[in-house]
mmCIF file as Biopython writes it, N, C-alpha, C and O atoms, coordinates in Angstrom:
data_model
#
loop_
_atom_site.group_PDB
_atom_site.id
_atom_site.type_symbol
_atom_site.label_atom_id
_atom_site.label_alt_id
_atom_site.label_comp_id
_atom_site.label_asym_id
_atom_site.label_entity_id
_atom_site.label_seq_id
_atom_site.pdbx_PDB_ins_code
_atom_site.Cartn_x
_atom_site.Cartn_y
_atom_site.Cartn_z
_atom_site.occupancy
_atom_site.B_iso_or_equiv
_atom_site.auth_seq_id
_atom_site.auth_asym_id
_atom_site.pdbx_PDB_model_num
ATOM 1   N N  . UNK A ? 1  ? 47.237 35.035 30.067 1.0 0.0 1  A 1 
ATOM 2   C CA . UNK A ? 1  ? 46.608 33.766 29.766 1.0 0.0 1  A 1 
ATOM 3   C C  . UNK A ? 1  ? 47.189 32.708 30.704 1.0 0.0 1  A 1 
ATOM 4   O O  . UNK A ? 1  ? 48.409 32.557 30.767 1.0 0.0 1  A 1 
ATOM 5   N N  . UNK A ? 2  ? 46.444 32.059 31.349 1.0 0.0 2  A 1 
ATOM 6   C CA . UNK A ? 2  ? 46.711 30.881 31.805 1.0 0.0 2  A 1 
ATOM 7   C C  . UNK A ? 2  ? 46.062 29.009 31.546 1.0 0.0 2  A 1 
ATOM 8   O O  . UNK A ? 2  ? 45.200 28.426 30.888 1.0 0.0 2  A 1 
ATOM 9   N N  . UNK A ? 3  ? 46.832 28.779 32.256 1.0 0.0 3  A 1 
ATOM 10  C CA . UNK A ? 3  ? 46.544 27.036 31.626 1.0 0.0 3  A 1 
ATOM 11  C C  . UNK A ? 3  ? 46.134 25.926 33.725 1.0 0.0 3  A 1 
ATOM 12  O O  . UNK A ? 3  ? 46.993 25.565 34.530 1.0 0.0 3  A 1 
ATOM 13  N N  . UNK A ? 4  ? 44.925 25.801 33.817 1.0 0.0 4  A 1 
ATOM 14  C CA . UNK A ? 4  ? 45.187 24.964 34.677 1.0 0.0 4  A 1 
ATOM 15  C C  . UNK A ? 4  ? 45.390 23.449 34.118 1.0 0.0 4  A 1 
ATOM 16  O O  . UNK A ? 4  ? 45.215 22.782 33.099 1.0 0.0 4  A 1 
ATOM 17  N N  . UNK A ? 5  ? 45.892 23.339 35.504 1.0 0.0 5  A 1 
ATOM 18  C CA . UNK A ? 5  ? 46.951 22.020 35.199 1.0 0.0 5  A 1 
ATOM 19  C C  . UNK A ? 5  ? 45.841 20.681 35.810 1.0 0.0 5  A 1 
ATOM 20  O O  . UNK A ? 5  ? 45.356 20.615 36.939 1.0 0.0 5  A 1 
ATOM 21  N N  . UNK A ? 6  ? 45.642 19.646 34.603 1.0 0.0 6  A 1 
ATOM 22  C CA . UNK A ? 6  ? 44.960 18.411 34.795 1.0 0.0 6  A 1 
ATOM 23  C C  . UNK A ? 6  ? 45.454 17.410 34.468 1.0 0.0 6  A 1 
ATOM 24  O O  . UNK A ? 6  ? 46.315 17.333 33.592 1.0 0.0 6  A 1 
ATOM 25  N N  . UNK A ? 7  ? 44.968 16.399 35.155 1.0 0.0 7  A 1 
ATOM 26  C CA . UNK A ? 7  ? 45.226 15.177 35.394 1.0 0.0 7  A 1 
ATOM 27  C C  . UNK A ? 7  ? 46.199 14.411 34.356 1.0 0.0 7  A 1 
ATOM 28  O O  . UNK A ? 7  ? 45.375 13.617 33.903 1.0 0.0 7  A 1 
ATOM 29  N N  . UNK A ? 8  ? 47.188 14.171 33.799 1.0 0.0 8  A 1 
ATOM 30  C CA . UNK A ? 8  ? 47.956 13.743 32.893 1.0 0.0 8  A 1 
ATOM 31  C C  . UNK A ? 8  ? 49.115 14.356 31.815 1.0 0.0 8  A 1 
ATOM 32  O O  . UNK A ? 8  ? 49.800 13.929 30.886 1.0 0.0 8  A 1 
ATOM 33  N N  . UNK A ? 9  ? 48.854 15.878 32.675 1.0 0.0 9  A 1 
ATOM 34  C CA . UNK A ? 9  ? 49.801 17.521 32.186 1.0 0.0 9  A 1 
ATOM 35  C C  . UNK A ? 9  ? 50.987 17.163 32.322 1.0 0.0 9  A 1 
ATOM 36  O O  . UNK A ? 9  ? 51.212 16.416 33.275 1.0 0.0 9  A 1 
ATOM 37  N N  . UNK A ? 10 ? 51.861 17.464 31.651 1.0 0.0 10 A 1 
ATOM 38  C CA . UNK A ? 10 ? 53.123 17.842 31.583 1.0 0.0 10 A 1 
ATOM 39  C C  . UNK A ? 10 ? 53.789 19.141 31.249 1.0 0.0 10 A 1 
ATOM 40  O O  . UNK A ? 10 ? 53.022 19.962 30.745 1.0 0.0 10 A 1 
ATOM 41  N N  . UNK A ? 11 ? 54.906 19.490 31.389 1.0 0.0 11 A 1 
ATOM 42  C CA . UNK A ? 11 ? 54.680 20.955 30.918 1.0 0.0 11 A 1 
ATOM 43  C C  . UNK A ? 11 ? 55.667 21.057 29.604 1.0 0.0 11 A 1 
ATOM 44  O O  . UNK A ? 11 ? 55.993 21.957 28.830 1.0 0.0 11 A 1 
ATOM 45  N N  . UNK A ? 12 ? 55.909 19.945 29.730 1.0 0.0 12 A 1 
ATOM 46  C CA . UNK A ? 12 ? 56.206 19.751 28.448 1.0 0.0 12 A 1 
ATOM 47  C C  . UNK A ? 12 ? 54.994 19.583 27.200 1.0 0.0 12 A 1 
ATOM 48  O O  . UNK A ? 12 ? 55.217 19.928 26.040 1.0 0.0 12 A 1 
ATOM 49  N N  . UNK A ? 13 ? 53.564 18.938 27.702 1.0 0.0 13 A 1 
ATOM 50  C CA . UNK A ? 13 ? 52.325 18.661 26.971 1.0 0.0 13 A 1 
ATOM 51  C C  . UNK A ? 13 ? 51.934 20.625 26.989 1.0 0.0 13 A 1 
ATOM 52  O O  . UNK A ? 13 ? 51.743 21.353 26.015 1.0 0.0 13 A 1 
ATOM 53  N N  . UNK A ? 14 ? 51.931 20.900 28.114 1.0 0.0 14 A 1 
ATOM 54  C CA . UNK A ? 14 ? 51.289 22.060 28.168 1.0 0.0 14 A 1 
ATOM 55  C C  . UNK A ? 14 ? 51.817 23.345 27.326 1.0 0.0 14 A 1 
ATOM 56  O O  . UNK A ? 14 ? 51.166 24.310 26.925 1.0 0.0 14 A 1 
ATOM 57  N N  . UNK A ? 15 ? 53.380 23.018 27.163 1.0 0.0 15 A 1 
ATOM 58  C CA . UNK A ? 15 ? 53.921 24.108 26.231 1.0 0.0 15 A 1 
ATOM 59  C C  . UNK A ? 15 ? 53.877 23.761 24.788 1.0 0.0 15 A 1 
ATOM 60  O O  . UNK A ? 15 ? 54.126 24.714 24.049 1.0 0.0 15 A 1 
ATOM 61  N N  . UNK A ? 16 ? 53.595 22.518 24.151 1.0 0.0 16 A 1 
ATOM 62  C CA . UNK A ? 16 ? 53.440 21.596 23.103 1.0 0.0 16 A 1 
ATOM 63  C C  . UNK A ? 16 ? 52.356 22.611 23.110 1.0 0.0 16 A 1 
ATOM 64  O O  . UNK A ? 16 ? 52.580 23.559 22.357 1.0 0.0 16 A 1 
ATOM 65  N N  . UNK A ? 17 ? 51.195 22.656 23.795 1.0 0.0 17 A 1 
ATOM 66  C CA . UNK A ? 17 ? 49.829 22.861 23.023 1.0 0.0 17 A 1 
ATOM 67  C C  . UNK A ? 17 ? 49.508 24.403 23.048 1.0 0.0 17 A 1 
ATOM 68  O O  . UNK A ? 17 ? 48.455 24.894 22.643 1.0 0.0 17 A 1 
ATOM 69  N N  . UNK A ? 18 ? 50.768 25.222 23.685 1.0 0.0 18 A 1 
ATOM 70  C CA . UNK A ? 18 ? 50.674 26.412 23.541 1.0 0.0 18 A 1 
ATOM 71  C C  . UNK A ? 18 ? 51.453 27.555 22.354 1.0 0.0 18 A 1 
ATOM 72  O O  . UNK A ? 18 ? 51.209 28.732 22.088 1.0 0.0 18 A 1 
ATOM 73  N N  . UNK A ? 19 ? 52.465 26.587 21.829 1.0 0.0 19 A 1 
ATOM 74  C CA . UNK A ? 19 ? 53.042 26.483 20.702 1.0 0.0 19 A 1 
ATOM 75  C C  . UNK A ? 19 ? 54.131 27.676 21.761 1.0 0.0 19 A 1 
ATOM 76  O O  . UNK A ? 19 ? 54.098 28.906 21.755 1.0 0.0 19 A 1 
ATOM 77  N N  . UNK A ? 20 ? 54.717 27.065 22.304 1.0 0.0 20 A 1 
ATOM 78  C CA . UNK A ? 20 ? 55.885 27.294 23.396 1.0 0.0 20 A 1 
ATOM 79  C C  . UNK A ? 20 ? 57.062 26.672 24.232 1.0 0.0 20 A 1 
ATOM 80  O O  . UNK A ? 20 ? 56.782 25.496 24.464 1.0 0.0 20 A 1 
ATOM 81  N N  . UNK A ? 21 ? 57.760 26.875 24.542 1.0 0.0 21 A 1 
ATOM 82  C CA . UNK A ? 21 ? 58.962 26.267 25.106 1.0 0.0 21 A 1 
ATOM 83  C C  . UNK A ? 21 ? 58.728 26.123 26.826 1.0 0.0 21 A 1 
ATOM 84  O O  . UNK A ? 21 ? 58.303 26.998 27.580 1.0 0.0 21 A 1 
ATOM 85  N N  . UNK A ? 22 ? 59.205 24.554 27.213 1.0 0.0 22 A 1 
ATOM 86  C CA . UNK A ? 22 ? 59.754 24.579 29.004 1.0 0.0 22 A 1 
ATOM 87  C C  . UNK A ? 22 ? 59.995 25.707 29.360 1.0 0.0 22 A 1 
ATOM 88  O O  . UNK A ? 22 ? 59.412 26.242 30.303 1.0 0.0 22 A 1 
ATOM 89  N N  . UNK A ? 23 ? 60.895 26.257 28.665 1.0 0.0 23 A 1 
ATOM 90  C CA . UNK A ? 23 ? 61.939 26.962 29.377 1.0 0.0 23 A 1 
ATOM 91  C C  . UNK A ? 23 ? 60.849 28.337 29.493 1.0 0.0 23 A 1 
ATOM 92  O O  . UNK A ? 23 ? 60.509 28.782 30.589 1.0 0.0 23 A 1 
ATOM 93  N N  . UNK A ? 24 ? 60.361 28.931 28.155 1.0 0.0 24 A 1 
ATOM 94  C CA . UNK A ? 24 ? 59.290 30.250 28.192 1.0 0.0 24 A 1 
ATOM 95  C C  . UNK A ? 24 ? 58.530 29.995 30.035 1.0 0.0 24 A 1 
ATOM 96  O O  . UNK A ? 24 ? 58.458 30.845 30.923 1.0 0.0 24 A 1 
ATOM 97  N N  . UNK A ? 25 ? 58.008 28.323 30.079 1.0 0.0 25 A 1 
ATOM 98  C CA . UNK A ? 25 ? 56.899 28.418 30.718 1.0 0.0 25 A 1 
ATOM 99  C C  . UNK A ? 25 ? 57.407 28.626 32.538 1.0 0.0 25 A 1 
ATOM 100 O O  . UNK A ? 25 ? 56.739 28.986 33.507 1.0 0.0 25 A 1 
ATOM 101 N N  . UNK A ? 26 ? 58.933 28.196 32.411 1.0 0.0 26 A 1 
ATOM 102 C CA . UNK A ? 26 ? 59.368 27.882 34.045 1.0 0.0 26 A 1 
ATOM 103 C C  . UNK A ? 26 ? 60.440 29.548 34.084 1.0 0.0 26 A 1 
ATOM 104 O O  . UNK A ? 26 ? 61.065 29.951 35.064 1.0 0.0 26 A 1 
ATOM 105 N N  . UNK A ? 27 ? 60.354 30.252 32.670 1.0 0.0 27 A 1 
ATOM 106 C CA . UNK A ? 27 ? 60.646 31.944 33.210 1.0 0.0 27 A 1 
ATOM 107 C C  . UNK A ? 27 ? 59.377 32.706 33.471 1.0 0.0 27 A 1 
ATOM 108 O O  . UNK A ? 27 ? 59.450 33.679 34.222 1.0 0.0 27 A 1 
ATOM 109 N N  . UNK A ? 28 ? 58.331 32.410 32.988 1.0 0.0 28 A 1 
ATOM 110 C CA . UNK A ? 28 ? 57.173 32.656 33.341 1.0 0.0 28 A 1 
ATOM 111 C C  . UNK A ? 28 ? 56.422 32.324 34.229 1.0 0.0 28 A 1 
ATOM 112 O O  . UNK A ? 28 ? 55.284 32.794 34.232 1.0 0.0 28 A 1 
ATOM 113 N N  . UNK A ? 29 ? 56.836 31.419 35.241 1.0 0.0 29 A 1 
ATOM 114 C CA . UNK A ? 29 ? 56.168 30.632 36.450 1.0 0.0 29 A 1 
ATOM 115 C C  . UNK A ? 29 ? 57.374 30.505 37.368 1.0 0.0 29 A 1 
ATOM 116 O O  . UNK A ? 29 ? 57.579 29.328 37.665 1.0 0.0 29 A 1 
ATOM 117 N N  . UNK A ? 30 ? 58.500 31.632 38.075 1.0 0.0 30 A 1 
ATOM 118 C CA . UNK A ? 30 ? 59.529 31.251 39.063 1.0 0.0 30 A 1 
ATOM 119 C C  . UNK A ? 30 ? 58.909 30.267 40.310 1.0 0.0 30 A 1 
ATOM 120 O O  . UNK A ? 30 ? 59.600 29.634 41.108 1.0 0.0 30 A 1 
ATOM 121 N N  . UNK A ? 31 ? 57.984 30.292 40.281 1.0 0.0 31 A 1 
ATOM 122 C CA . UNK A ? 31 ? 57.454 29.326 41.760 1.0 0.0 31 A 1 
ATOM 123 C C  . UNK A ? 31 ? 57.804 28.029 41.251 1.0 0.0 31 A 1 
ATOM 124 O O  . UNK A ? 31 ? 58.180 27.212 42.091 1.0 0.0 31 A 1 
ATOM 125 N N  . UNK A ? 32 ? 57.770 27.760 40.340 1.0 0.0 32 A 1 
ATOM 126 C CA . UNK A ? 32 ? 57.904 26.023 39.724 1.0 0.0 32 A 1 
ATOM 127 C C  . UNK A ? 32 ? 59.505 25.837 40.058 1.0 0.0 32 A 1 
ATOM 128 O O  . UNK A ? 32 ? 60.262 25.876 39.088 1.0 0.0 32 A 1 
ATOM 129 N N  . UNK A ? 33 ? 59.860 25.711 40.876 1.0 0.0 33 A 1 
ATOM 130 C CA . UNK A ? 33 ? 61.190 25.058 41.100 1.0 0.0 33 A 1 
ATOM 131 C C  . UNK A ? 33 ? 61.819 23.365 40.371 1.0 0.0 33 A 1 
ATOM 132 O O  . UNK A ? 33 ? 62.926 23.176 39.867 1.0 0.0 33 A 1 
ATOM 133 N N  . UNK A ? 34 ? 60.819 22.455 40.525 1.0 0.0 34 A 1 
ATOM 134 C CA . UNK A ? 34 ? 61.075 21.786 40.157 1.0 0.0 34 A 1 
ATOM 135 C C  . UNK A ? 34 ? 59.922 21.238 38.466 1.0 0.0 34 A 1 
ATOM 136 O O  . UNK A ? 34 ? 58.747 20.880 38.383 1.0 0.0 34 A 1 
ATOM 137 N N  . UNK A ? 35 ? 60.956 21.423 37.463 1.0 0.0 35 A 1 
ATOM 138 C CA . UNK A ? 35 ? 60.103 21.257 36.523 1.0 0.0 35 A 1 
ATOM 139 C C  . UNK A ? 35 ? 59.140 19.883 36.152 1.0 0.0 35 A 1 
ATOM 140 O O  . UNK A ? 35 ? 58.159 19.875 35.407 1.0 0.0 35 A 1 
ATOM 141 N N  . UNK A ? 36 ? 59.649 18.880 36.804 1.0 0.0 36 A 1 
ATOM 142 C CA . UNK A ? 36 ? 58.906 17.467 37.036 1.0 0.0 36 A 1 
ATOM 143 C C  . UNK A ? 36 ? 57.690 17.616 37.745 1.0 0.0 36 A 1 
ATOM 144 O O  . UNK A ? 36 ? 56.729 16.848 37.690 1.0 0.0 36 A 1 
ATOM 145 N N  . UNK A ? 37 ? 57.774 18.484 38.307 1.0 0.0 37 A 1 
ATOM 146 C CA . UNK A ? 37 ? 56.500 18.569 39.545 1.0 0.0 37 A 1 
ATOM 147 C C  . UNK A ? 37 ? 55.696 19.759 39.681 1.0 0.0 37 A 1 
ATOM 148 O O  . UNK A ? 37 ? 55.904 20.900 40.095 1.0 0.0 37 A 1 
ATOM 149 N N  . UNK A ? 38 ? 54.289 18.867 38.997 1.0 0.0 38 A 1 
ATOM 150 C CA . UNK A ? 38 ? 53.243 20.275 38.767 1.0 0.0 38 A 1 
ATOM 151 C C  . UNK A ? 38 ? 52.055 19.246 39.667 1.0 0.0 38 A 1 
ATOM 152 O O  . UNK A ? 38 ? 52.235 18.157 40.212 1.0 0.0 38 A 1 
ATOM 153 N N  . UNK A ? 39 ? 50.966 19.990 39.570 1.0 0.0 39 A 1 
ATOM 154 C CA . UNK A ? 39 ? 50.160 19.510 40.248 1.0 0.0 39 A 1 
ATOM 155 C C  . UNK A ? 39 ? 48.799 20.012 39.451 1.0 0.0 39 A 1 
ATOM 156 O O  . UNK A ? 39 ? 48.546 21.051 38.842 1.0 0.0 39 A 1 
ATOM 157 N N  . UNK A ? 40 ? 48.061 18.855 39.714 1.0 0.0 40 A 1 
ATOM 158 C CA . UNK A ? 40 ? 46.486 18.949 39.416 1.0 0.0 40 A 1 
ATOM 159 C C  . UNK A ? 40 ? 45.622 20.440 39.860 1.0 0.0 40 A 1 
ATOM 160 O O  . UNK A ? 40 ? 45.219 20.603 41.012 1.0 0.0 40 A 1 
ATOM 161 N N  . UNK A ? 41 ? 45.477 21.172 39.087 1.0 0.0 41 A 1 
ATOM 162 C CA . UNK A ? 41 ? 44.531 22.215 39.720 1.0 0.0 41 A 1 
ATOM 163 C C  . UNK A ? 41 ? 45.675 24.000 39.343 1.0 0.0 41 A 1 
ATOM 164 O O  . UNK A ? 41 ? 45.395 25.127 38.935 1.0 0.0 41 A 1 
ATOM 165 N N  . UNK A ? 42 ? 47.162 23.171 39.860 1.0 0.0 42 A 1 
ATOM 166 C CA . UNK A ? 42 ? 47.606 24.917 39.483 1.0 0.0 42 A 1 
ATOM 167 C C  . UNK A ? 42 ? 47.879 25.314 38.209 1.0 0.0 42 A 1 
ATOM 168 O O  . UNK A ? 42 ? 48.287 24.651 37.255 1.0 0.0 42 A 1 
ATOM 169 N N  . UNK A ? 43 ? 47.472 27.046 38.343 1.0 0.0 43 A 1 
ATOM 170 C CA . UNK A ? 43 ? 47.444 27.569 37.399 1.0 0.0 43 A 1 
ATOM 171 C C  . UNK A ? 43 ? 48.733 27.967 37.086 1.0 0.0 43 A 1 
ATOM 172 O O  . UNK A ? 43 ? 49.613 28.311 37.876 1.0 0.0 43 A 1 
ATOM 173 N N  . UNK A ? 44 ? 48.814 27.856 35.146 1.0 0.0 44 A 1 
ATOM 174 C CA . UNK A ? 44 ? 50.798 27.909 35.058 1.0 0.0 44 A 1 
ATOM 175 C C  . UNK A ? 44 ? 50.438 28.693 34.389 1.0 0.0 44 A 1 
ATOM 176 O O  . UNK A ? 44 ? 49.480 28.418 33.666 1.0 0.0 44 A 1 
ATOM 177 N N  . UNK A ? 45 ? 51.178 30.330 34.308 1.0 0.0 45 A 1 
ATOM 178 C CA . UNK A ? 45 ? 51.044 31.136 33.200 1.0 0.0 45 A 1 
ATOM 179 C C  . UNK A ? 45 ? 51.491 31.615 31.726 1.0 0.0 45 A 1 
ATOM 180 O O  . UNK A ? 45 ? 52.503 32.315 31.731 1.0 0.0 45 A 1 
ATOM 181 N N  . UNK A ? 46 ? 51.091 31.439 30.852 1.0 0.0 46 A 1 
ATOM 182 C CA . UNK A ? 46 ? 51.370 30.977 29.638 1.0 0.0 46 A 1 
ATOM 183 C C  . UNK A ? 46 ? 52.343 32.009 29.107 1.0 0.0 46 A 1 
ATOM 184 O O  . UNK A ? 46 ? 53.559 31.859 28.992 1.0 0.0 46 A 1 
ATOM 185 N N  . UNK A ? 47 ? 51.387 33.437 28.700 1.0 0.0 47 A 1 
ATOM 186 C CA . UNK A ? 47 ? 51.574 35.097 28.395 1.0 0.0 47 A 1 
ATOM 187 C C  . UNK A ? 47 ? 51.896 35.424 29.111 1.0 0.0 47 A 1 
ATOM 188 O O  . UNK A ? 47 ? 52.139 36.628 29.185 1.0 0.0 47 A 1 
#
């Protein structure tokens, strides 16, 4: 499952609405180096 990322995302909003943790979402996404900085359009993987 994935979540693209829009305009006002956080991944803090994005793990809120996945009933999940930062931390689940940035061991599940190693490319995200910096957790402040996502971008409009990429896909973050949830599952």
């Amino acid at each position: 499952m994935f979540h693209t990322v829009k305009s006002g995302d956080t991944l803090w909003k994005i793990a809120h609405h996945h009933h999940t943790s930062v931390h689940h979402l940035l061991h599940k996404n190693p490319s995200i180096k910096n957790p402040d900085l996502i971008y409009v359009g990429q896909r973050i993987k949830i599952h």
